[in-house]
C-alpha positions in Angstrom: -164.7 -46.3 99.6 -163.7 -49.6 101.6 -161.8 -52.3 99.7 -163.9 -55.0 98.3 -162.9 -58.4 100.4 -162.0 -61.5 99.3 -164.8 -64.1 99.2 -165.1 -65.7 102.8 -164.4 -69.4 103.4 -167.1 -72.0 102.4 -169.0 -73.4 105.3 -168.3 -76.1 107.2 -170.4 -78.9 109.4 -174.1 -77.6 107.8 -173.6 -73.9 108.2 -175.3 -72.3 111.1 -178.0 -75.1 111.9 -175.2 -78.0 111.6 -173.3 -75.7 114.4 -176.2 -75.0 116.8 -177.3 -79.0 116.1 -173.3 -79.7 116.9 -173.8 -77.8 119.8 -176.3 -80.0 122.0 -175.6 -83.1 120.0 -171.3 -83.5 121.2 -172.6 -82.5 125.0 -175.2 -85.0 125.3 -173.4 -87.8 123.2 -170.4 -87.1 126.0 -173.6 -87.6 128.9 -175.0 -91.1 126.9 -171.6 -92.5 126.9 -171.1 -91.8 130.7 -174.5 -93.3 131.6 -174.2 -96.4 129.4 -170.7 -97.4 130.3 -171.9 -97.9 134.1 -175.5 -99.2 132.7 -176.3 -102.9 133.0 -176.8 -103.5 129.2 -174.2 -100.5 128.0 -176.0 -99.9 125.1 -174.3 -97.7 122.7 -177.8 -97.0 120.8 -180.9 -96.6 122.3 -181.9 -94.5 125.4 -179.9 -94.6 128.6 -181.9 -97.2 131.0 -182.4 -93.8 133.4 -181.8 -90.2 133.3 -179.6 -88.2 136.0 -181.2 -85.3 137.8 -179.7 -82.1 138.3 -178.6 -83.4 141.8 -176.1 -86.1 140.2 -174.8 -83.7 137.5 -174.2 -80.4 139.7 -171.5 -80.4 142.5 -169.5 -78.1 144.1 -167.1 -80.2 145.2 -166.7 -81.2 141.3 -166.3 -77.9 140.1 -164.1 -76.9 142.8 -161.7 -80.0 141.8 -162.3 -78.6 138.3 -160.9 -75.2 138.7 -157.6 -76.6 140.7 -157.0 -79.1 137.1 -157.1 -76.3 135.3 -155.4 -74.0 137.7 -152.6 -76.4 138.1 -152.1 -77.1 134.4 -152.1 -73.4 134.0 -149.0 -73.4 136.6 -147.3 -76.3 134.8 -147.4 -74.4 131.6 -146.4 -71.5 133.0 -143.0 -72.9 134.4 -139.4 -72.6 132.2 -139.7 -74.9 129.5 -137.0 -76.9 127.8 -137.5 -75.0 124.3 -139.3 -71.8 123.1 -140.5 -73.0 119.4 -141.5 -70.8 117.0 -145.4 -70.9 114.9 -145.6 -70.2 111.3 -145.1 -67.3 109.9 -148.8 -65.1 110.8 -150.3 -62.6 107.8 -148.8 -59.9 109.3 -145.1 -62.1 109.1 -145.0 -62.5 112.6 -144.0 -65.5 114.1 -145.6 -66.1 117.8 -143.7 -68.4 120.4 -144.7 -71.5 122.6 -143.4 -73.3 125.0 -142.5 -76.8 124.5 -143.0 -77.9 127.8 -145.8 -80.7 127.9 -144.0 -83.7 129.1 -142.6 -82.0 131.8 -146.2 -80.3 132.7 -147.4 -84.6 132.5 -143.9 -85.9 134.8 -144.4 -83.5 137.4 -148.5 -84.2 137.6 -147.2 -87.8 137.7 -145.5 -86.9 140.7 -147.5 -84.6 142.3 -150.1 -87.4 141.8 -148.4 -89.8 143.4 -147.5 -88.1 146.1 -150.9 -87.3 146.9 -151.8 -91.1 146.6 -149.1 -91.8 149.2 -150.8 -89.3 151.3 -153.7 -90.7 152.0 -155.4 -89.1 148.3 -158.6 -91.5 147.6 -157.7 -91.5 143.9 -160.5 -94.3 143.5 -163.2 -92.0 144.5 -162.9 -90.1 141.2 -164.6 -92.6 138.8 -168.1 -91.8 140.6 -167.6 -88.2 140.0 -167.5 -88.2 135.9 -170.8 -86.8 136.0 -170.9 -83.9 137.5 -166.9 -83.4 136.2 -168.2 -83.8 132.4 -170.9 -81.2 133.4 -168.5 -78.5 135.0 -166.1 -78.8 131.9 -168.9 -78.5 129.7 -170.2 -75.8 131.5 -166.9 -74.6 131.2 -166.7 -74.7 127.5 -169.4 -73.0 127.0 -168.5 -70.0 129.2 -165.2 -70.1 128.1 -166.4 -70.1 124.7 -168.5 -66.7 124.9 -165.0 -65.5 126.1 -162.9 -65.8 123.3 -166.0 -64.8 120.9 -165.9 -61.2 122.8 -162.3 -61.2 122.9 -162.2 -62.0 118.6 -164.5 -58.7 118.7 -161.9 -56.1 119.3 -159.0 -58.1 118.0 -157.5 -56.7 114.7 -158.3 -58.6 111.3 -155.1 -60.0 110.5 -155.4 -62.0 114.0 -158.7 -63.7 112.4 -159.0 -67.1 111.0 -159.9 -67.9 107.8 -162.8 -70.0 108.8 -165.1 -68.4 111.6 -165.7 -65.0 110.4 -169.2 -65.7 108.5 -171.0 -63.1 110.4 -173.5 -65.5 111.7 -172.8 -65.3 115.5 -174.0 -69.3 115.8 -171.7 -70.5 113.6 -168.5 -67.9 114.1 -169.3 -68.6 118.2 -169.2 -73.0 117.5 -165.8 -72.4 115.1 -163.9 -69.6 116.4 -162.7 -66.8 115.4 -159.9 -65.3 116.5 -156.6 -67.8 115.3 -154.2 -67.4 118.4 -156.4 -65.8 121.1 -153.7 -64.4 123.8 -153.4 -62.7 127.0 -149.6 -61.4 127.4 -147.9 -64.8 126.7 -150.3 -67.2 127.5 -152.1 -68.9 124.4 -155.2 -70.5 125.2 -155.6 -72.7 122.3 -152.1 -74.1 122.5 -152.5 -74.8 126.0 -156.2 -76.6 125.8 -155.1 -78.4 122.7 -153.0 -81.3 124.6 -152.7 -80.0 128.2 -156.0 -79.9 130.7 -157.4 -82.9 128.5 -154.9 -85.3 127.6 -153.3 -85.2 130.7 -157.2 -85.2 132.5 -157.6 -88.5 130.6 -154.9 -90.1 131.5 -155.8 -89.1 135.2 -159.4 -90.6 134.9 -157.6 -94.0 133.5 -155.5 -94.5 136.0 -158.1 -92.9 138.7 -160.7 -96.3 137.1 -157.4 -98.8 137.4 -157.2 -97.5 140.8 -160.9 -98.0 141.4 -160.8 -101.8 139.9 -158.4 -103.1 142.3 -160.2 -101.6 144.9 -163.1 -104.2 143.9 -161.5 -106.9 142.8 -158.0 -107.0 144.3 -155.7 -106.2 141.7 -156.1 -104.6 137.7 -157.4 -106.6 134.8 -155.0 -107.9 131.8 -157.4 -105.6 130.0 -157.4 -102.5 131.9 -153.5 -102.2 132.2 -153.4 -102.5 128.9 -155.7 -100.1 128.0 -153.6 -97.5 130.2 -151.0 -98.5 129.1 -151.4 -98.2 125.5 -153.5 -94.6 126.0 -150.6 -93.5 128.6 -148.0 -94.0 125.7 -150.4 -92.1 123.0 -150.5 -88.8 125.4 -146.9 -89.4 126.5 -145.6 -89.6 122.5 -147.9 -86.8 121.7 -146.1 -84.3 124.4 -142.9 -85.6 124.1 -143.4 -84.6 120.3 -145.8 -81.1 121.5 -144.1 -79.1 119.1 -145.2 -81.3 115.9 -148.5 -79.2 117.2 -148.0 -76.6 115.9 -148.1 -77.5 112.1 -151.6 -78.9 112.6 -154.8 -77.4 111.0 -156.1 -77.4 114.4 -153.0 -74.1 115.3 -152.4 -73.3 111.8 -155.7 -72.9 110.1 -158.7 -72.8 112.7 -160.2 -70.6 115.2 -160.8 -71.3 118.8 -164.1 -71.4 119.5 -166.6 -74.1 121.0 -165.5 -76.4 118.8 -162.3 -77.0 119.7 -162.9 -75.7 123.6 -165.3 -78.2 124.2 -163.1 -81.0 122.1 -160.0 -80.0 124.2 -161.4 -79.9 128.2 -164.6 -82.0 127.4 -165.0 -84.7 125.3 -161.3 -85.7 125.1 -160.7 -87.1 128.8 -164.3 -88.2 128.9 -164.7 -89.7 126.1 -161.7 -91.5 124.7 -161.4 -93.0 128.6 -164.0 -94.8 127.7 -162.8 -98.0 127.6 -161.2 -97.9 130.9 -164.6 -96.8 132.1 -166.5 -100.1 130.1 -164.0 -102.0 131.9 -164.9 -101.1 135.2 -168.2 -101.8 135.1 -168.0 -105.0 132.9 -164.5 -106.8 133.3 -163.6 -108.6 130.2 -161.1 -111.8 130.2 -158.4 -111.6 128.4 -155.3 -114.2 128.0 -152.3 -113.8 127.6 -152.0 -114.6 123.3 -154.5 -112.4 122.5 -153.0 -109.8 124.7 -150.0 -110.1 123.1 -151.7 -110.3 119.7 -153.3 -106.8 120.5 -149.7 -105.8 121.2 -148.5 -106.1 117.9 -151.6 -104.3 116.2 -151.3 -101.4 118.3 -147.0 -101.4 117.3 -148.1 -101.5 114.1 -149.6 -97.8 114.2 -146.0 -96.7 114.8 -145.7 -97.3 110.9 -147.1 -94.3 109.6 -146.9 -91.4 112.3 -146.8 -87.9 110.6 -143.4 -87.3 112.1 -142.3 -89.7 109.6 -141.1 -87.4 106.8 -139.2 -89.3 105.2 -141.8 -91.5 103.9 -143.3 -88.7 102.3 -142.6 -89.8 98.8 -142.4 -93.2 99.5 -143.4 -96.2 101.5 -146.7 -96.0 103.4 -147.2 -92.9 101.6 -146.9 -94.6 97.9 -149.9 -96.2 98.9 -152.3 -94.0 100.4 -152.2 -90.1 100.8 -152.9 -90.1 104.4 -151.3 -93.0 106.0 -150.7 -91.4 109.1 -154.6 -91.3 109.2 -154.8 -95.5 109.2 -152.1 -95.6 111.8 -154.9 -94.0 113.8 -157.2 -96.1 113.2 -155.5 -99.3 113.5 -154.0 -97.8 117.1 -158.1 -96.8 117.6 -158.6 -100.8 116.9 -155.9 -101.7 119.5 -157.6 -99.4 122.3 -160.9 -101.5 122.4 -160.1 -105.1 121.6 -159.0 -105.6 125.0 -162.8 -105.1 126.0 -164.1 -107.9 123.8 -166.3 -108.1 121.1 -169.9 -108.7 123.1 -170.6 -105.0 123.3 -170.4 -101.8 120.2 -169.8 -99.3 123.2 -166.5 -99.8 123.8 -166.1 -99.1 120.0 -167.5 -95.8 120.0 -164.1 -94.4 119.3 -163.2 -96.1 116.6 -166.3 -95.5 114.6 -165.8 -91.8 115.5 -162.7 -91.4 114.8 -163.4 -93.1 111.2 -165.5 -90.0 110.7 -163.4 -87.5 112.2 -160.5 -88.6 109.8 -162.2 -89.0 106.7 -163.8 -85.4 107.8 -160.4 -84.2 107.9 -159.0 -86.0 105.4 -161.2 -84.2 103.2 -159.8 -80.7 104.5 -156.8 -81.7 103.9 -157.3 -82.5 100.2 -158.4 -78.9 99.6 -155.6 -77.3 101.6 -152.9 -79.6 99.7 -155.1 -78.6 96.4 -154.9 -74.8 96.9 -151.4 -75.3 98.2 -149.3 -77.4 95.9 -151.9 -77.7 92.7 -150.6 -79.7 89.1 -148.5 -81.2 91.7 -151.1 -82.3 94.2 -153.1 -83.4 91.6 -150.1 -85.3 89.9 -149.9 -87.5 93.6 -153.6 -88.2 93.5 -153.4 -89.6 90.2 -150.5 -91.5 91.4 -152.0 -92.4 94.7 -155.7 -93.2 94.2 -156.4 -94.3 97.7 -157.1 -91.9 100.4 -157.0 -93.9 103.7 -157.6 -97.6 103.4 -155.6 -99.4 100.7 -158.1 -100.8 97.9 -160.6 -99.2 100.0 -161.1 -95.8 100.1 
């Protein structure tokens, strides 16, 4: 007689239908954003003023560009790193190892980049290719996705998550189940979670720099600092790759679409989506307010999660996630620079509000089922969540 199991993990984003909804929903929100940045009104609601055919979305040219990103990031990883950390300790006590190597992977793109720009490399011609780009990744994700579902089939149980093992195929295939899928070394959700993409949208920033001072001479106030402030995000976030590997995203979930789509997809097309508004509807911007955005974007540099020693204190005395509102206030910084005549350019910041709270949420049940009288004890302490006096 088989032993009885232990009850599976509640379900997240709706269940099955939320998953199969989240499924065409993240794709074509990635495809409205695209369309109404370069539109006349750049509408964030409503319809698109006109739909792409399948002649502006599929290129081979695109894809072929496609498969070299990915083939080079691949390469970058692949190189000696400058530390071999160690993950968590697994069910079955193992530990696995990564390589903490994701600056160096962004340096030497830097330089391979800019040696190709020296070369004659028509770095400006990539802005009118986000299309079909977006749709090759997507299509990517998708394929890639069906992948690592097979792959979880045959892999033993103490390599599953917790989460995407329902037995519905919709939902197990949108959140993954397999925790650390692997071939030999390489581990595909380590590498997706800050290489292709972060580095990919830091590429398509500076690619729609490039592209303004092709048309008007030199780079907005606006758009350098919007690369700017987006190139020091990525930069901080590799510099510090292995804080990674504490985050629910390696610890706790599976790769699946969810996160394959997040990671190649909707990262470098998305959150360059101010540098895209830009572009295509230049924004003025003096010097005092620039320097005013500035300081609000420091001020995120308050509440980091690498800040442990504000754990019991600080920042952390007065919310329970204050790493969370350094987010949002850094989210804030990203799209003042486009002004306040348009809600597109604001897109991230009202999705990141959701994402956070989302996750904030998670985060209140791990901590519960973690630390419990105690947890409890700094929530009575600590009423406020996020926001101070707000939520």
């Amino acid at each position: 007689m088989a032993p009885p199991q232990g009850p599976r993990a509640p379900l997240e984003f709706g269940g099955p239908m939320g998953a199969a909804a989240l499924m065409l929903l993240l794709p074509a929100t990635v495809f409205h954003l695209l369309l109404a940045a370069r539109s006349g009104p750049a509408r964030l609601l409503g319809p698109p003023a006109s739909l792409p055919g399948l002649g502006a979305l599929w290129s081979p040219r695109a894809l072929l560009l496609w498969l070299v990103w990915l083939g080079l990031q691949a390469a970058l990883y692949l190189l000696p790193a400058r530390k071999v950390a160690k993950g968590l300790e697994l069910k079955d006590k193992s530990r696995l190892r990564y390589p903490i190597n994701g600056f160096q992977a962004l340096v030497l793109t830097a330089l391979l980049v800019g040696l190709g720009m020296s070369a004659g490399l028509p770095l400006g011609a990539l802005p009118e290719m986000l299309l079909p780009l977006a749709f090759v990744a997507t299509l990517t994700a998708f394929i890639f996705s069906l992948f690592l579902y097979l792959k979880a089939l045959v892999a033993p149980v103490s390599a599953l998550a917790p989460g995407g093992n329902s037995g519905n195929p919709i939902y197990d295939f949108f959140l993954g189940r397999e925790l650390n899928p692997r071939i030999c070394s390489f581990d595909f959700k380590y590498f997706c979670e800050l290489r292709p993409g972060l580095i990919g949208w830091v590429l398509i920033n500076l690619a729609l720099l490039v592209k303004e001072a092709e048309l008007r001479g030199s780079p907005s106030l606006a758009m350098w600092l919007v690369n700017g402030f987006q190139l020091l995000y990525v930069g901080d976030a590799l510099w510090h790759e292995e804080a990674v590997l504490t985050t629910m995203d390696i610890t706790h979930d599976g790769f699946g679409f969810m996160l394959a789509f997040g990671d190649i997809a909707w990262v470098p097309f998305t959150y360059s989506l101010q540098a895209q508004f830009l572009l295509h509807h230049p924004q003025p911007l003096g010097l005092p307010m620039a320097a005013i955005i500035c300081l609000i974007n420091g001020l995120e540099t308050i509440s980091t999660a690498t800040g442990r020693q504000l754990l019991v204190s600080g920042w952390w005395g007065m919310v329970r996630h204050p790493n969370y509102l350094g987010d949002l206030i850094m989210a804030l910084a990203w799209s003042l620079p486009c002004g306040v005549s348009h809600l597109l350019p604001y897109f991230y910041v009202l999705y990141f509000t959701a994402l956070l709270v989302h996750r904030e949420a998670r985060d209140e049940r791990q901590c519960l089922q973690k630390y419990g009288l105690a947890w409890q004890e700094y929530c009575r302490r600590v009423p406020y969540r996020i926001m101070p006096y707000i939520y």
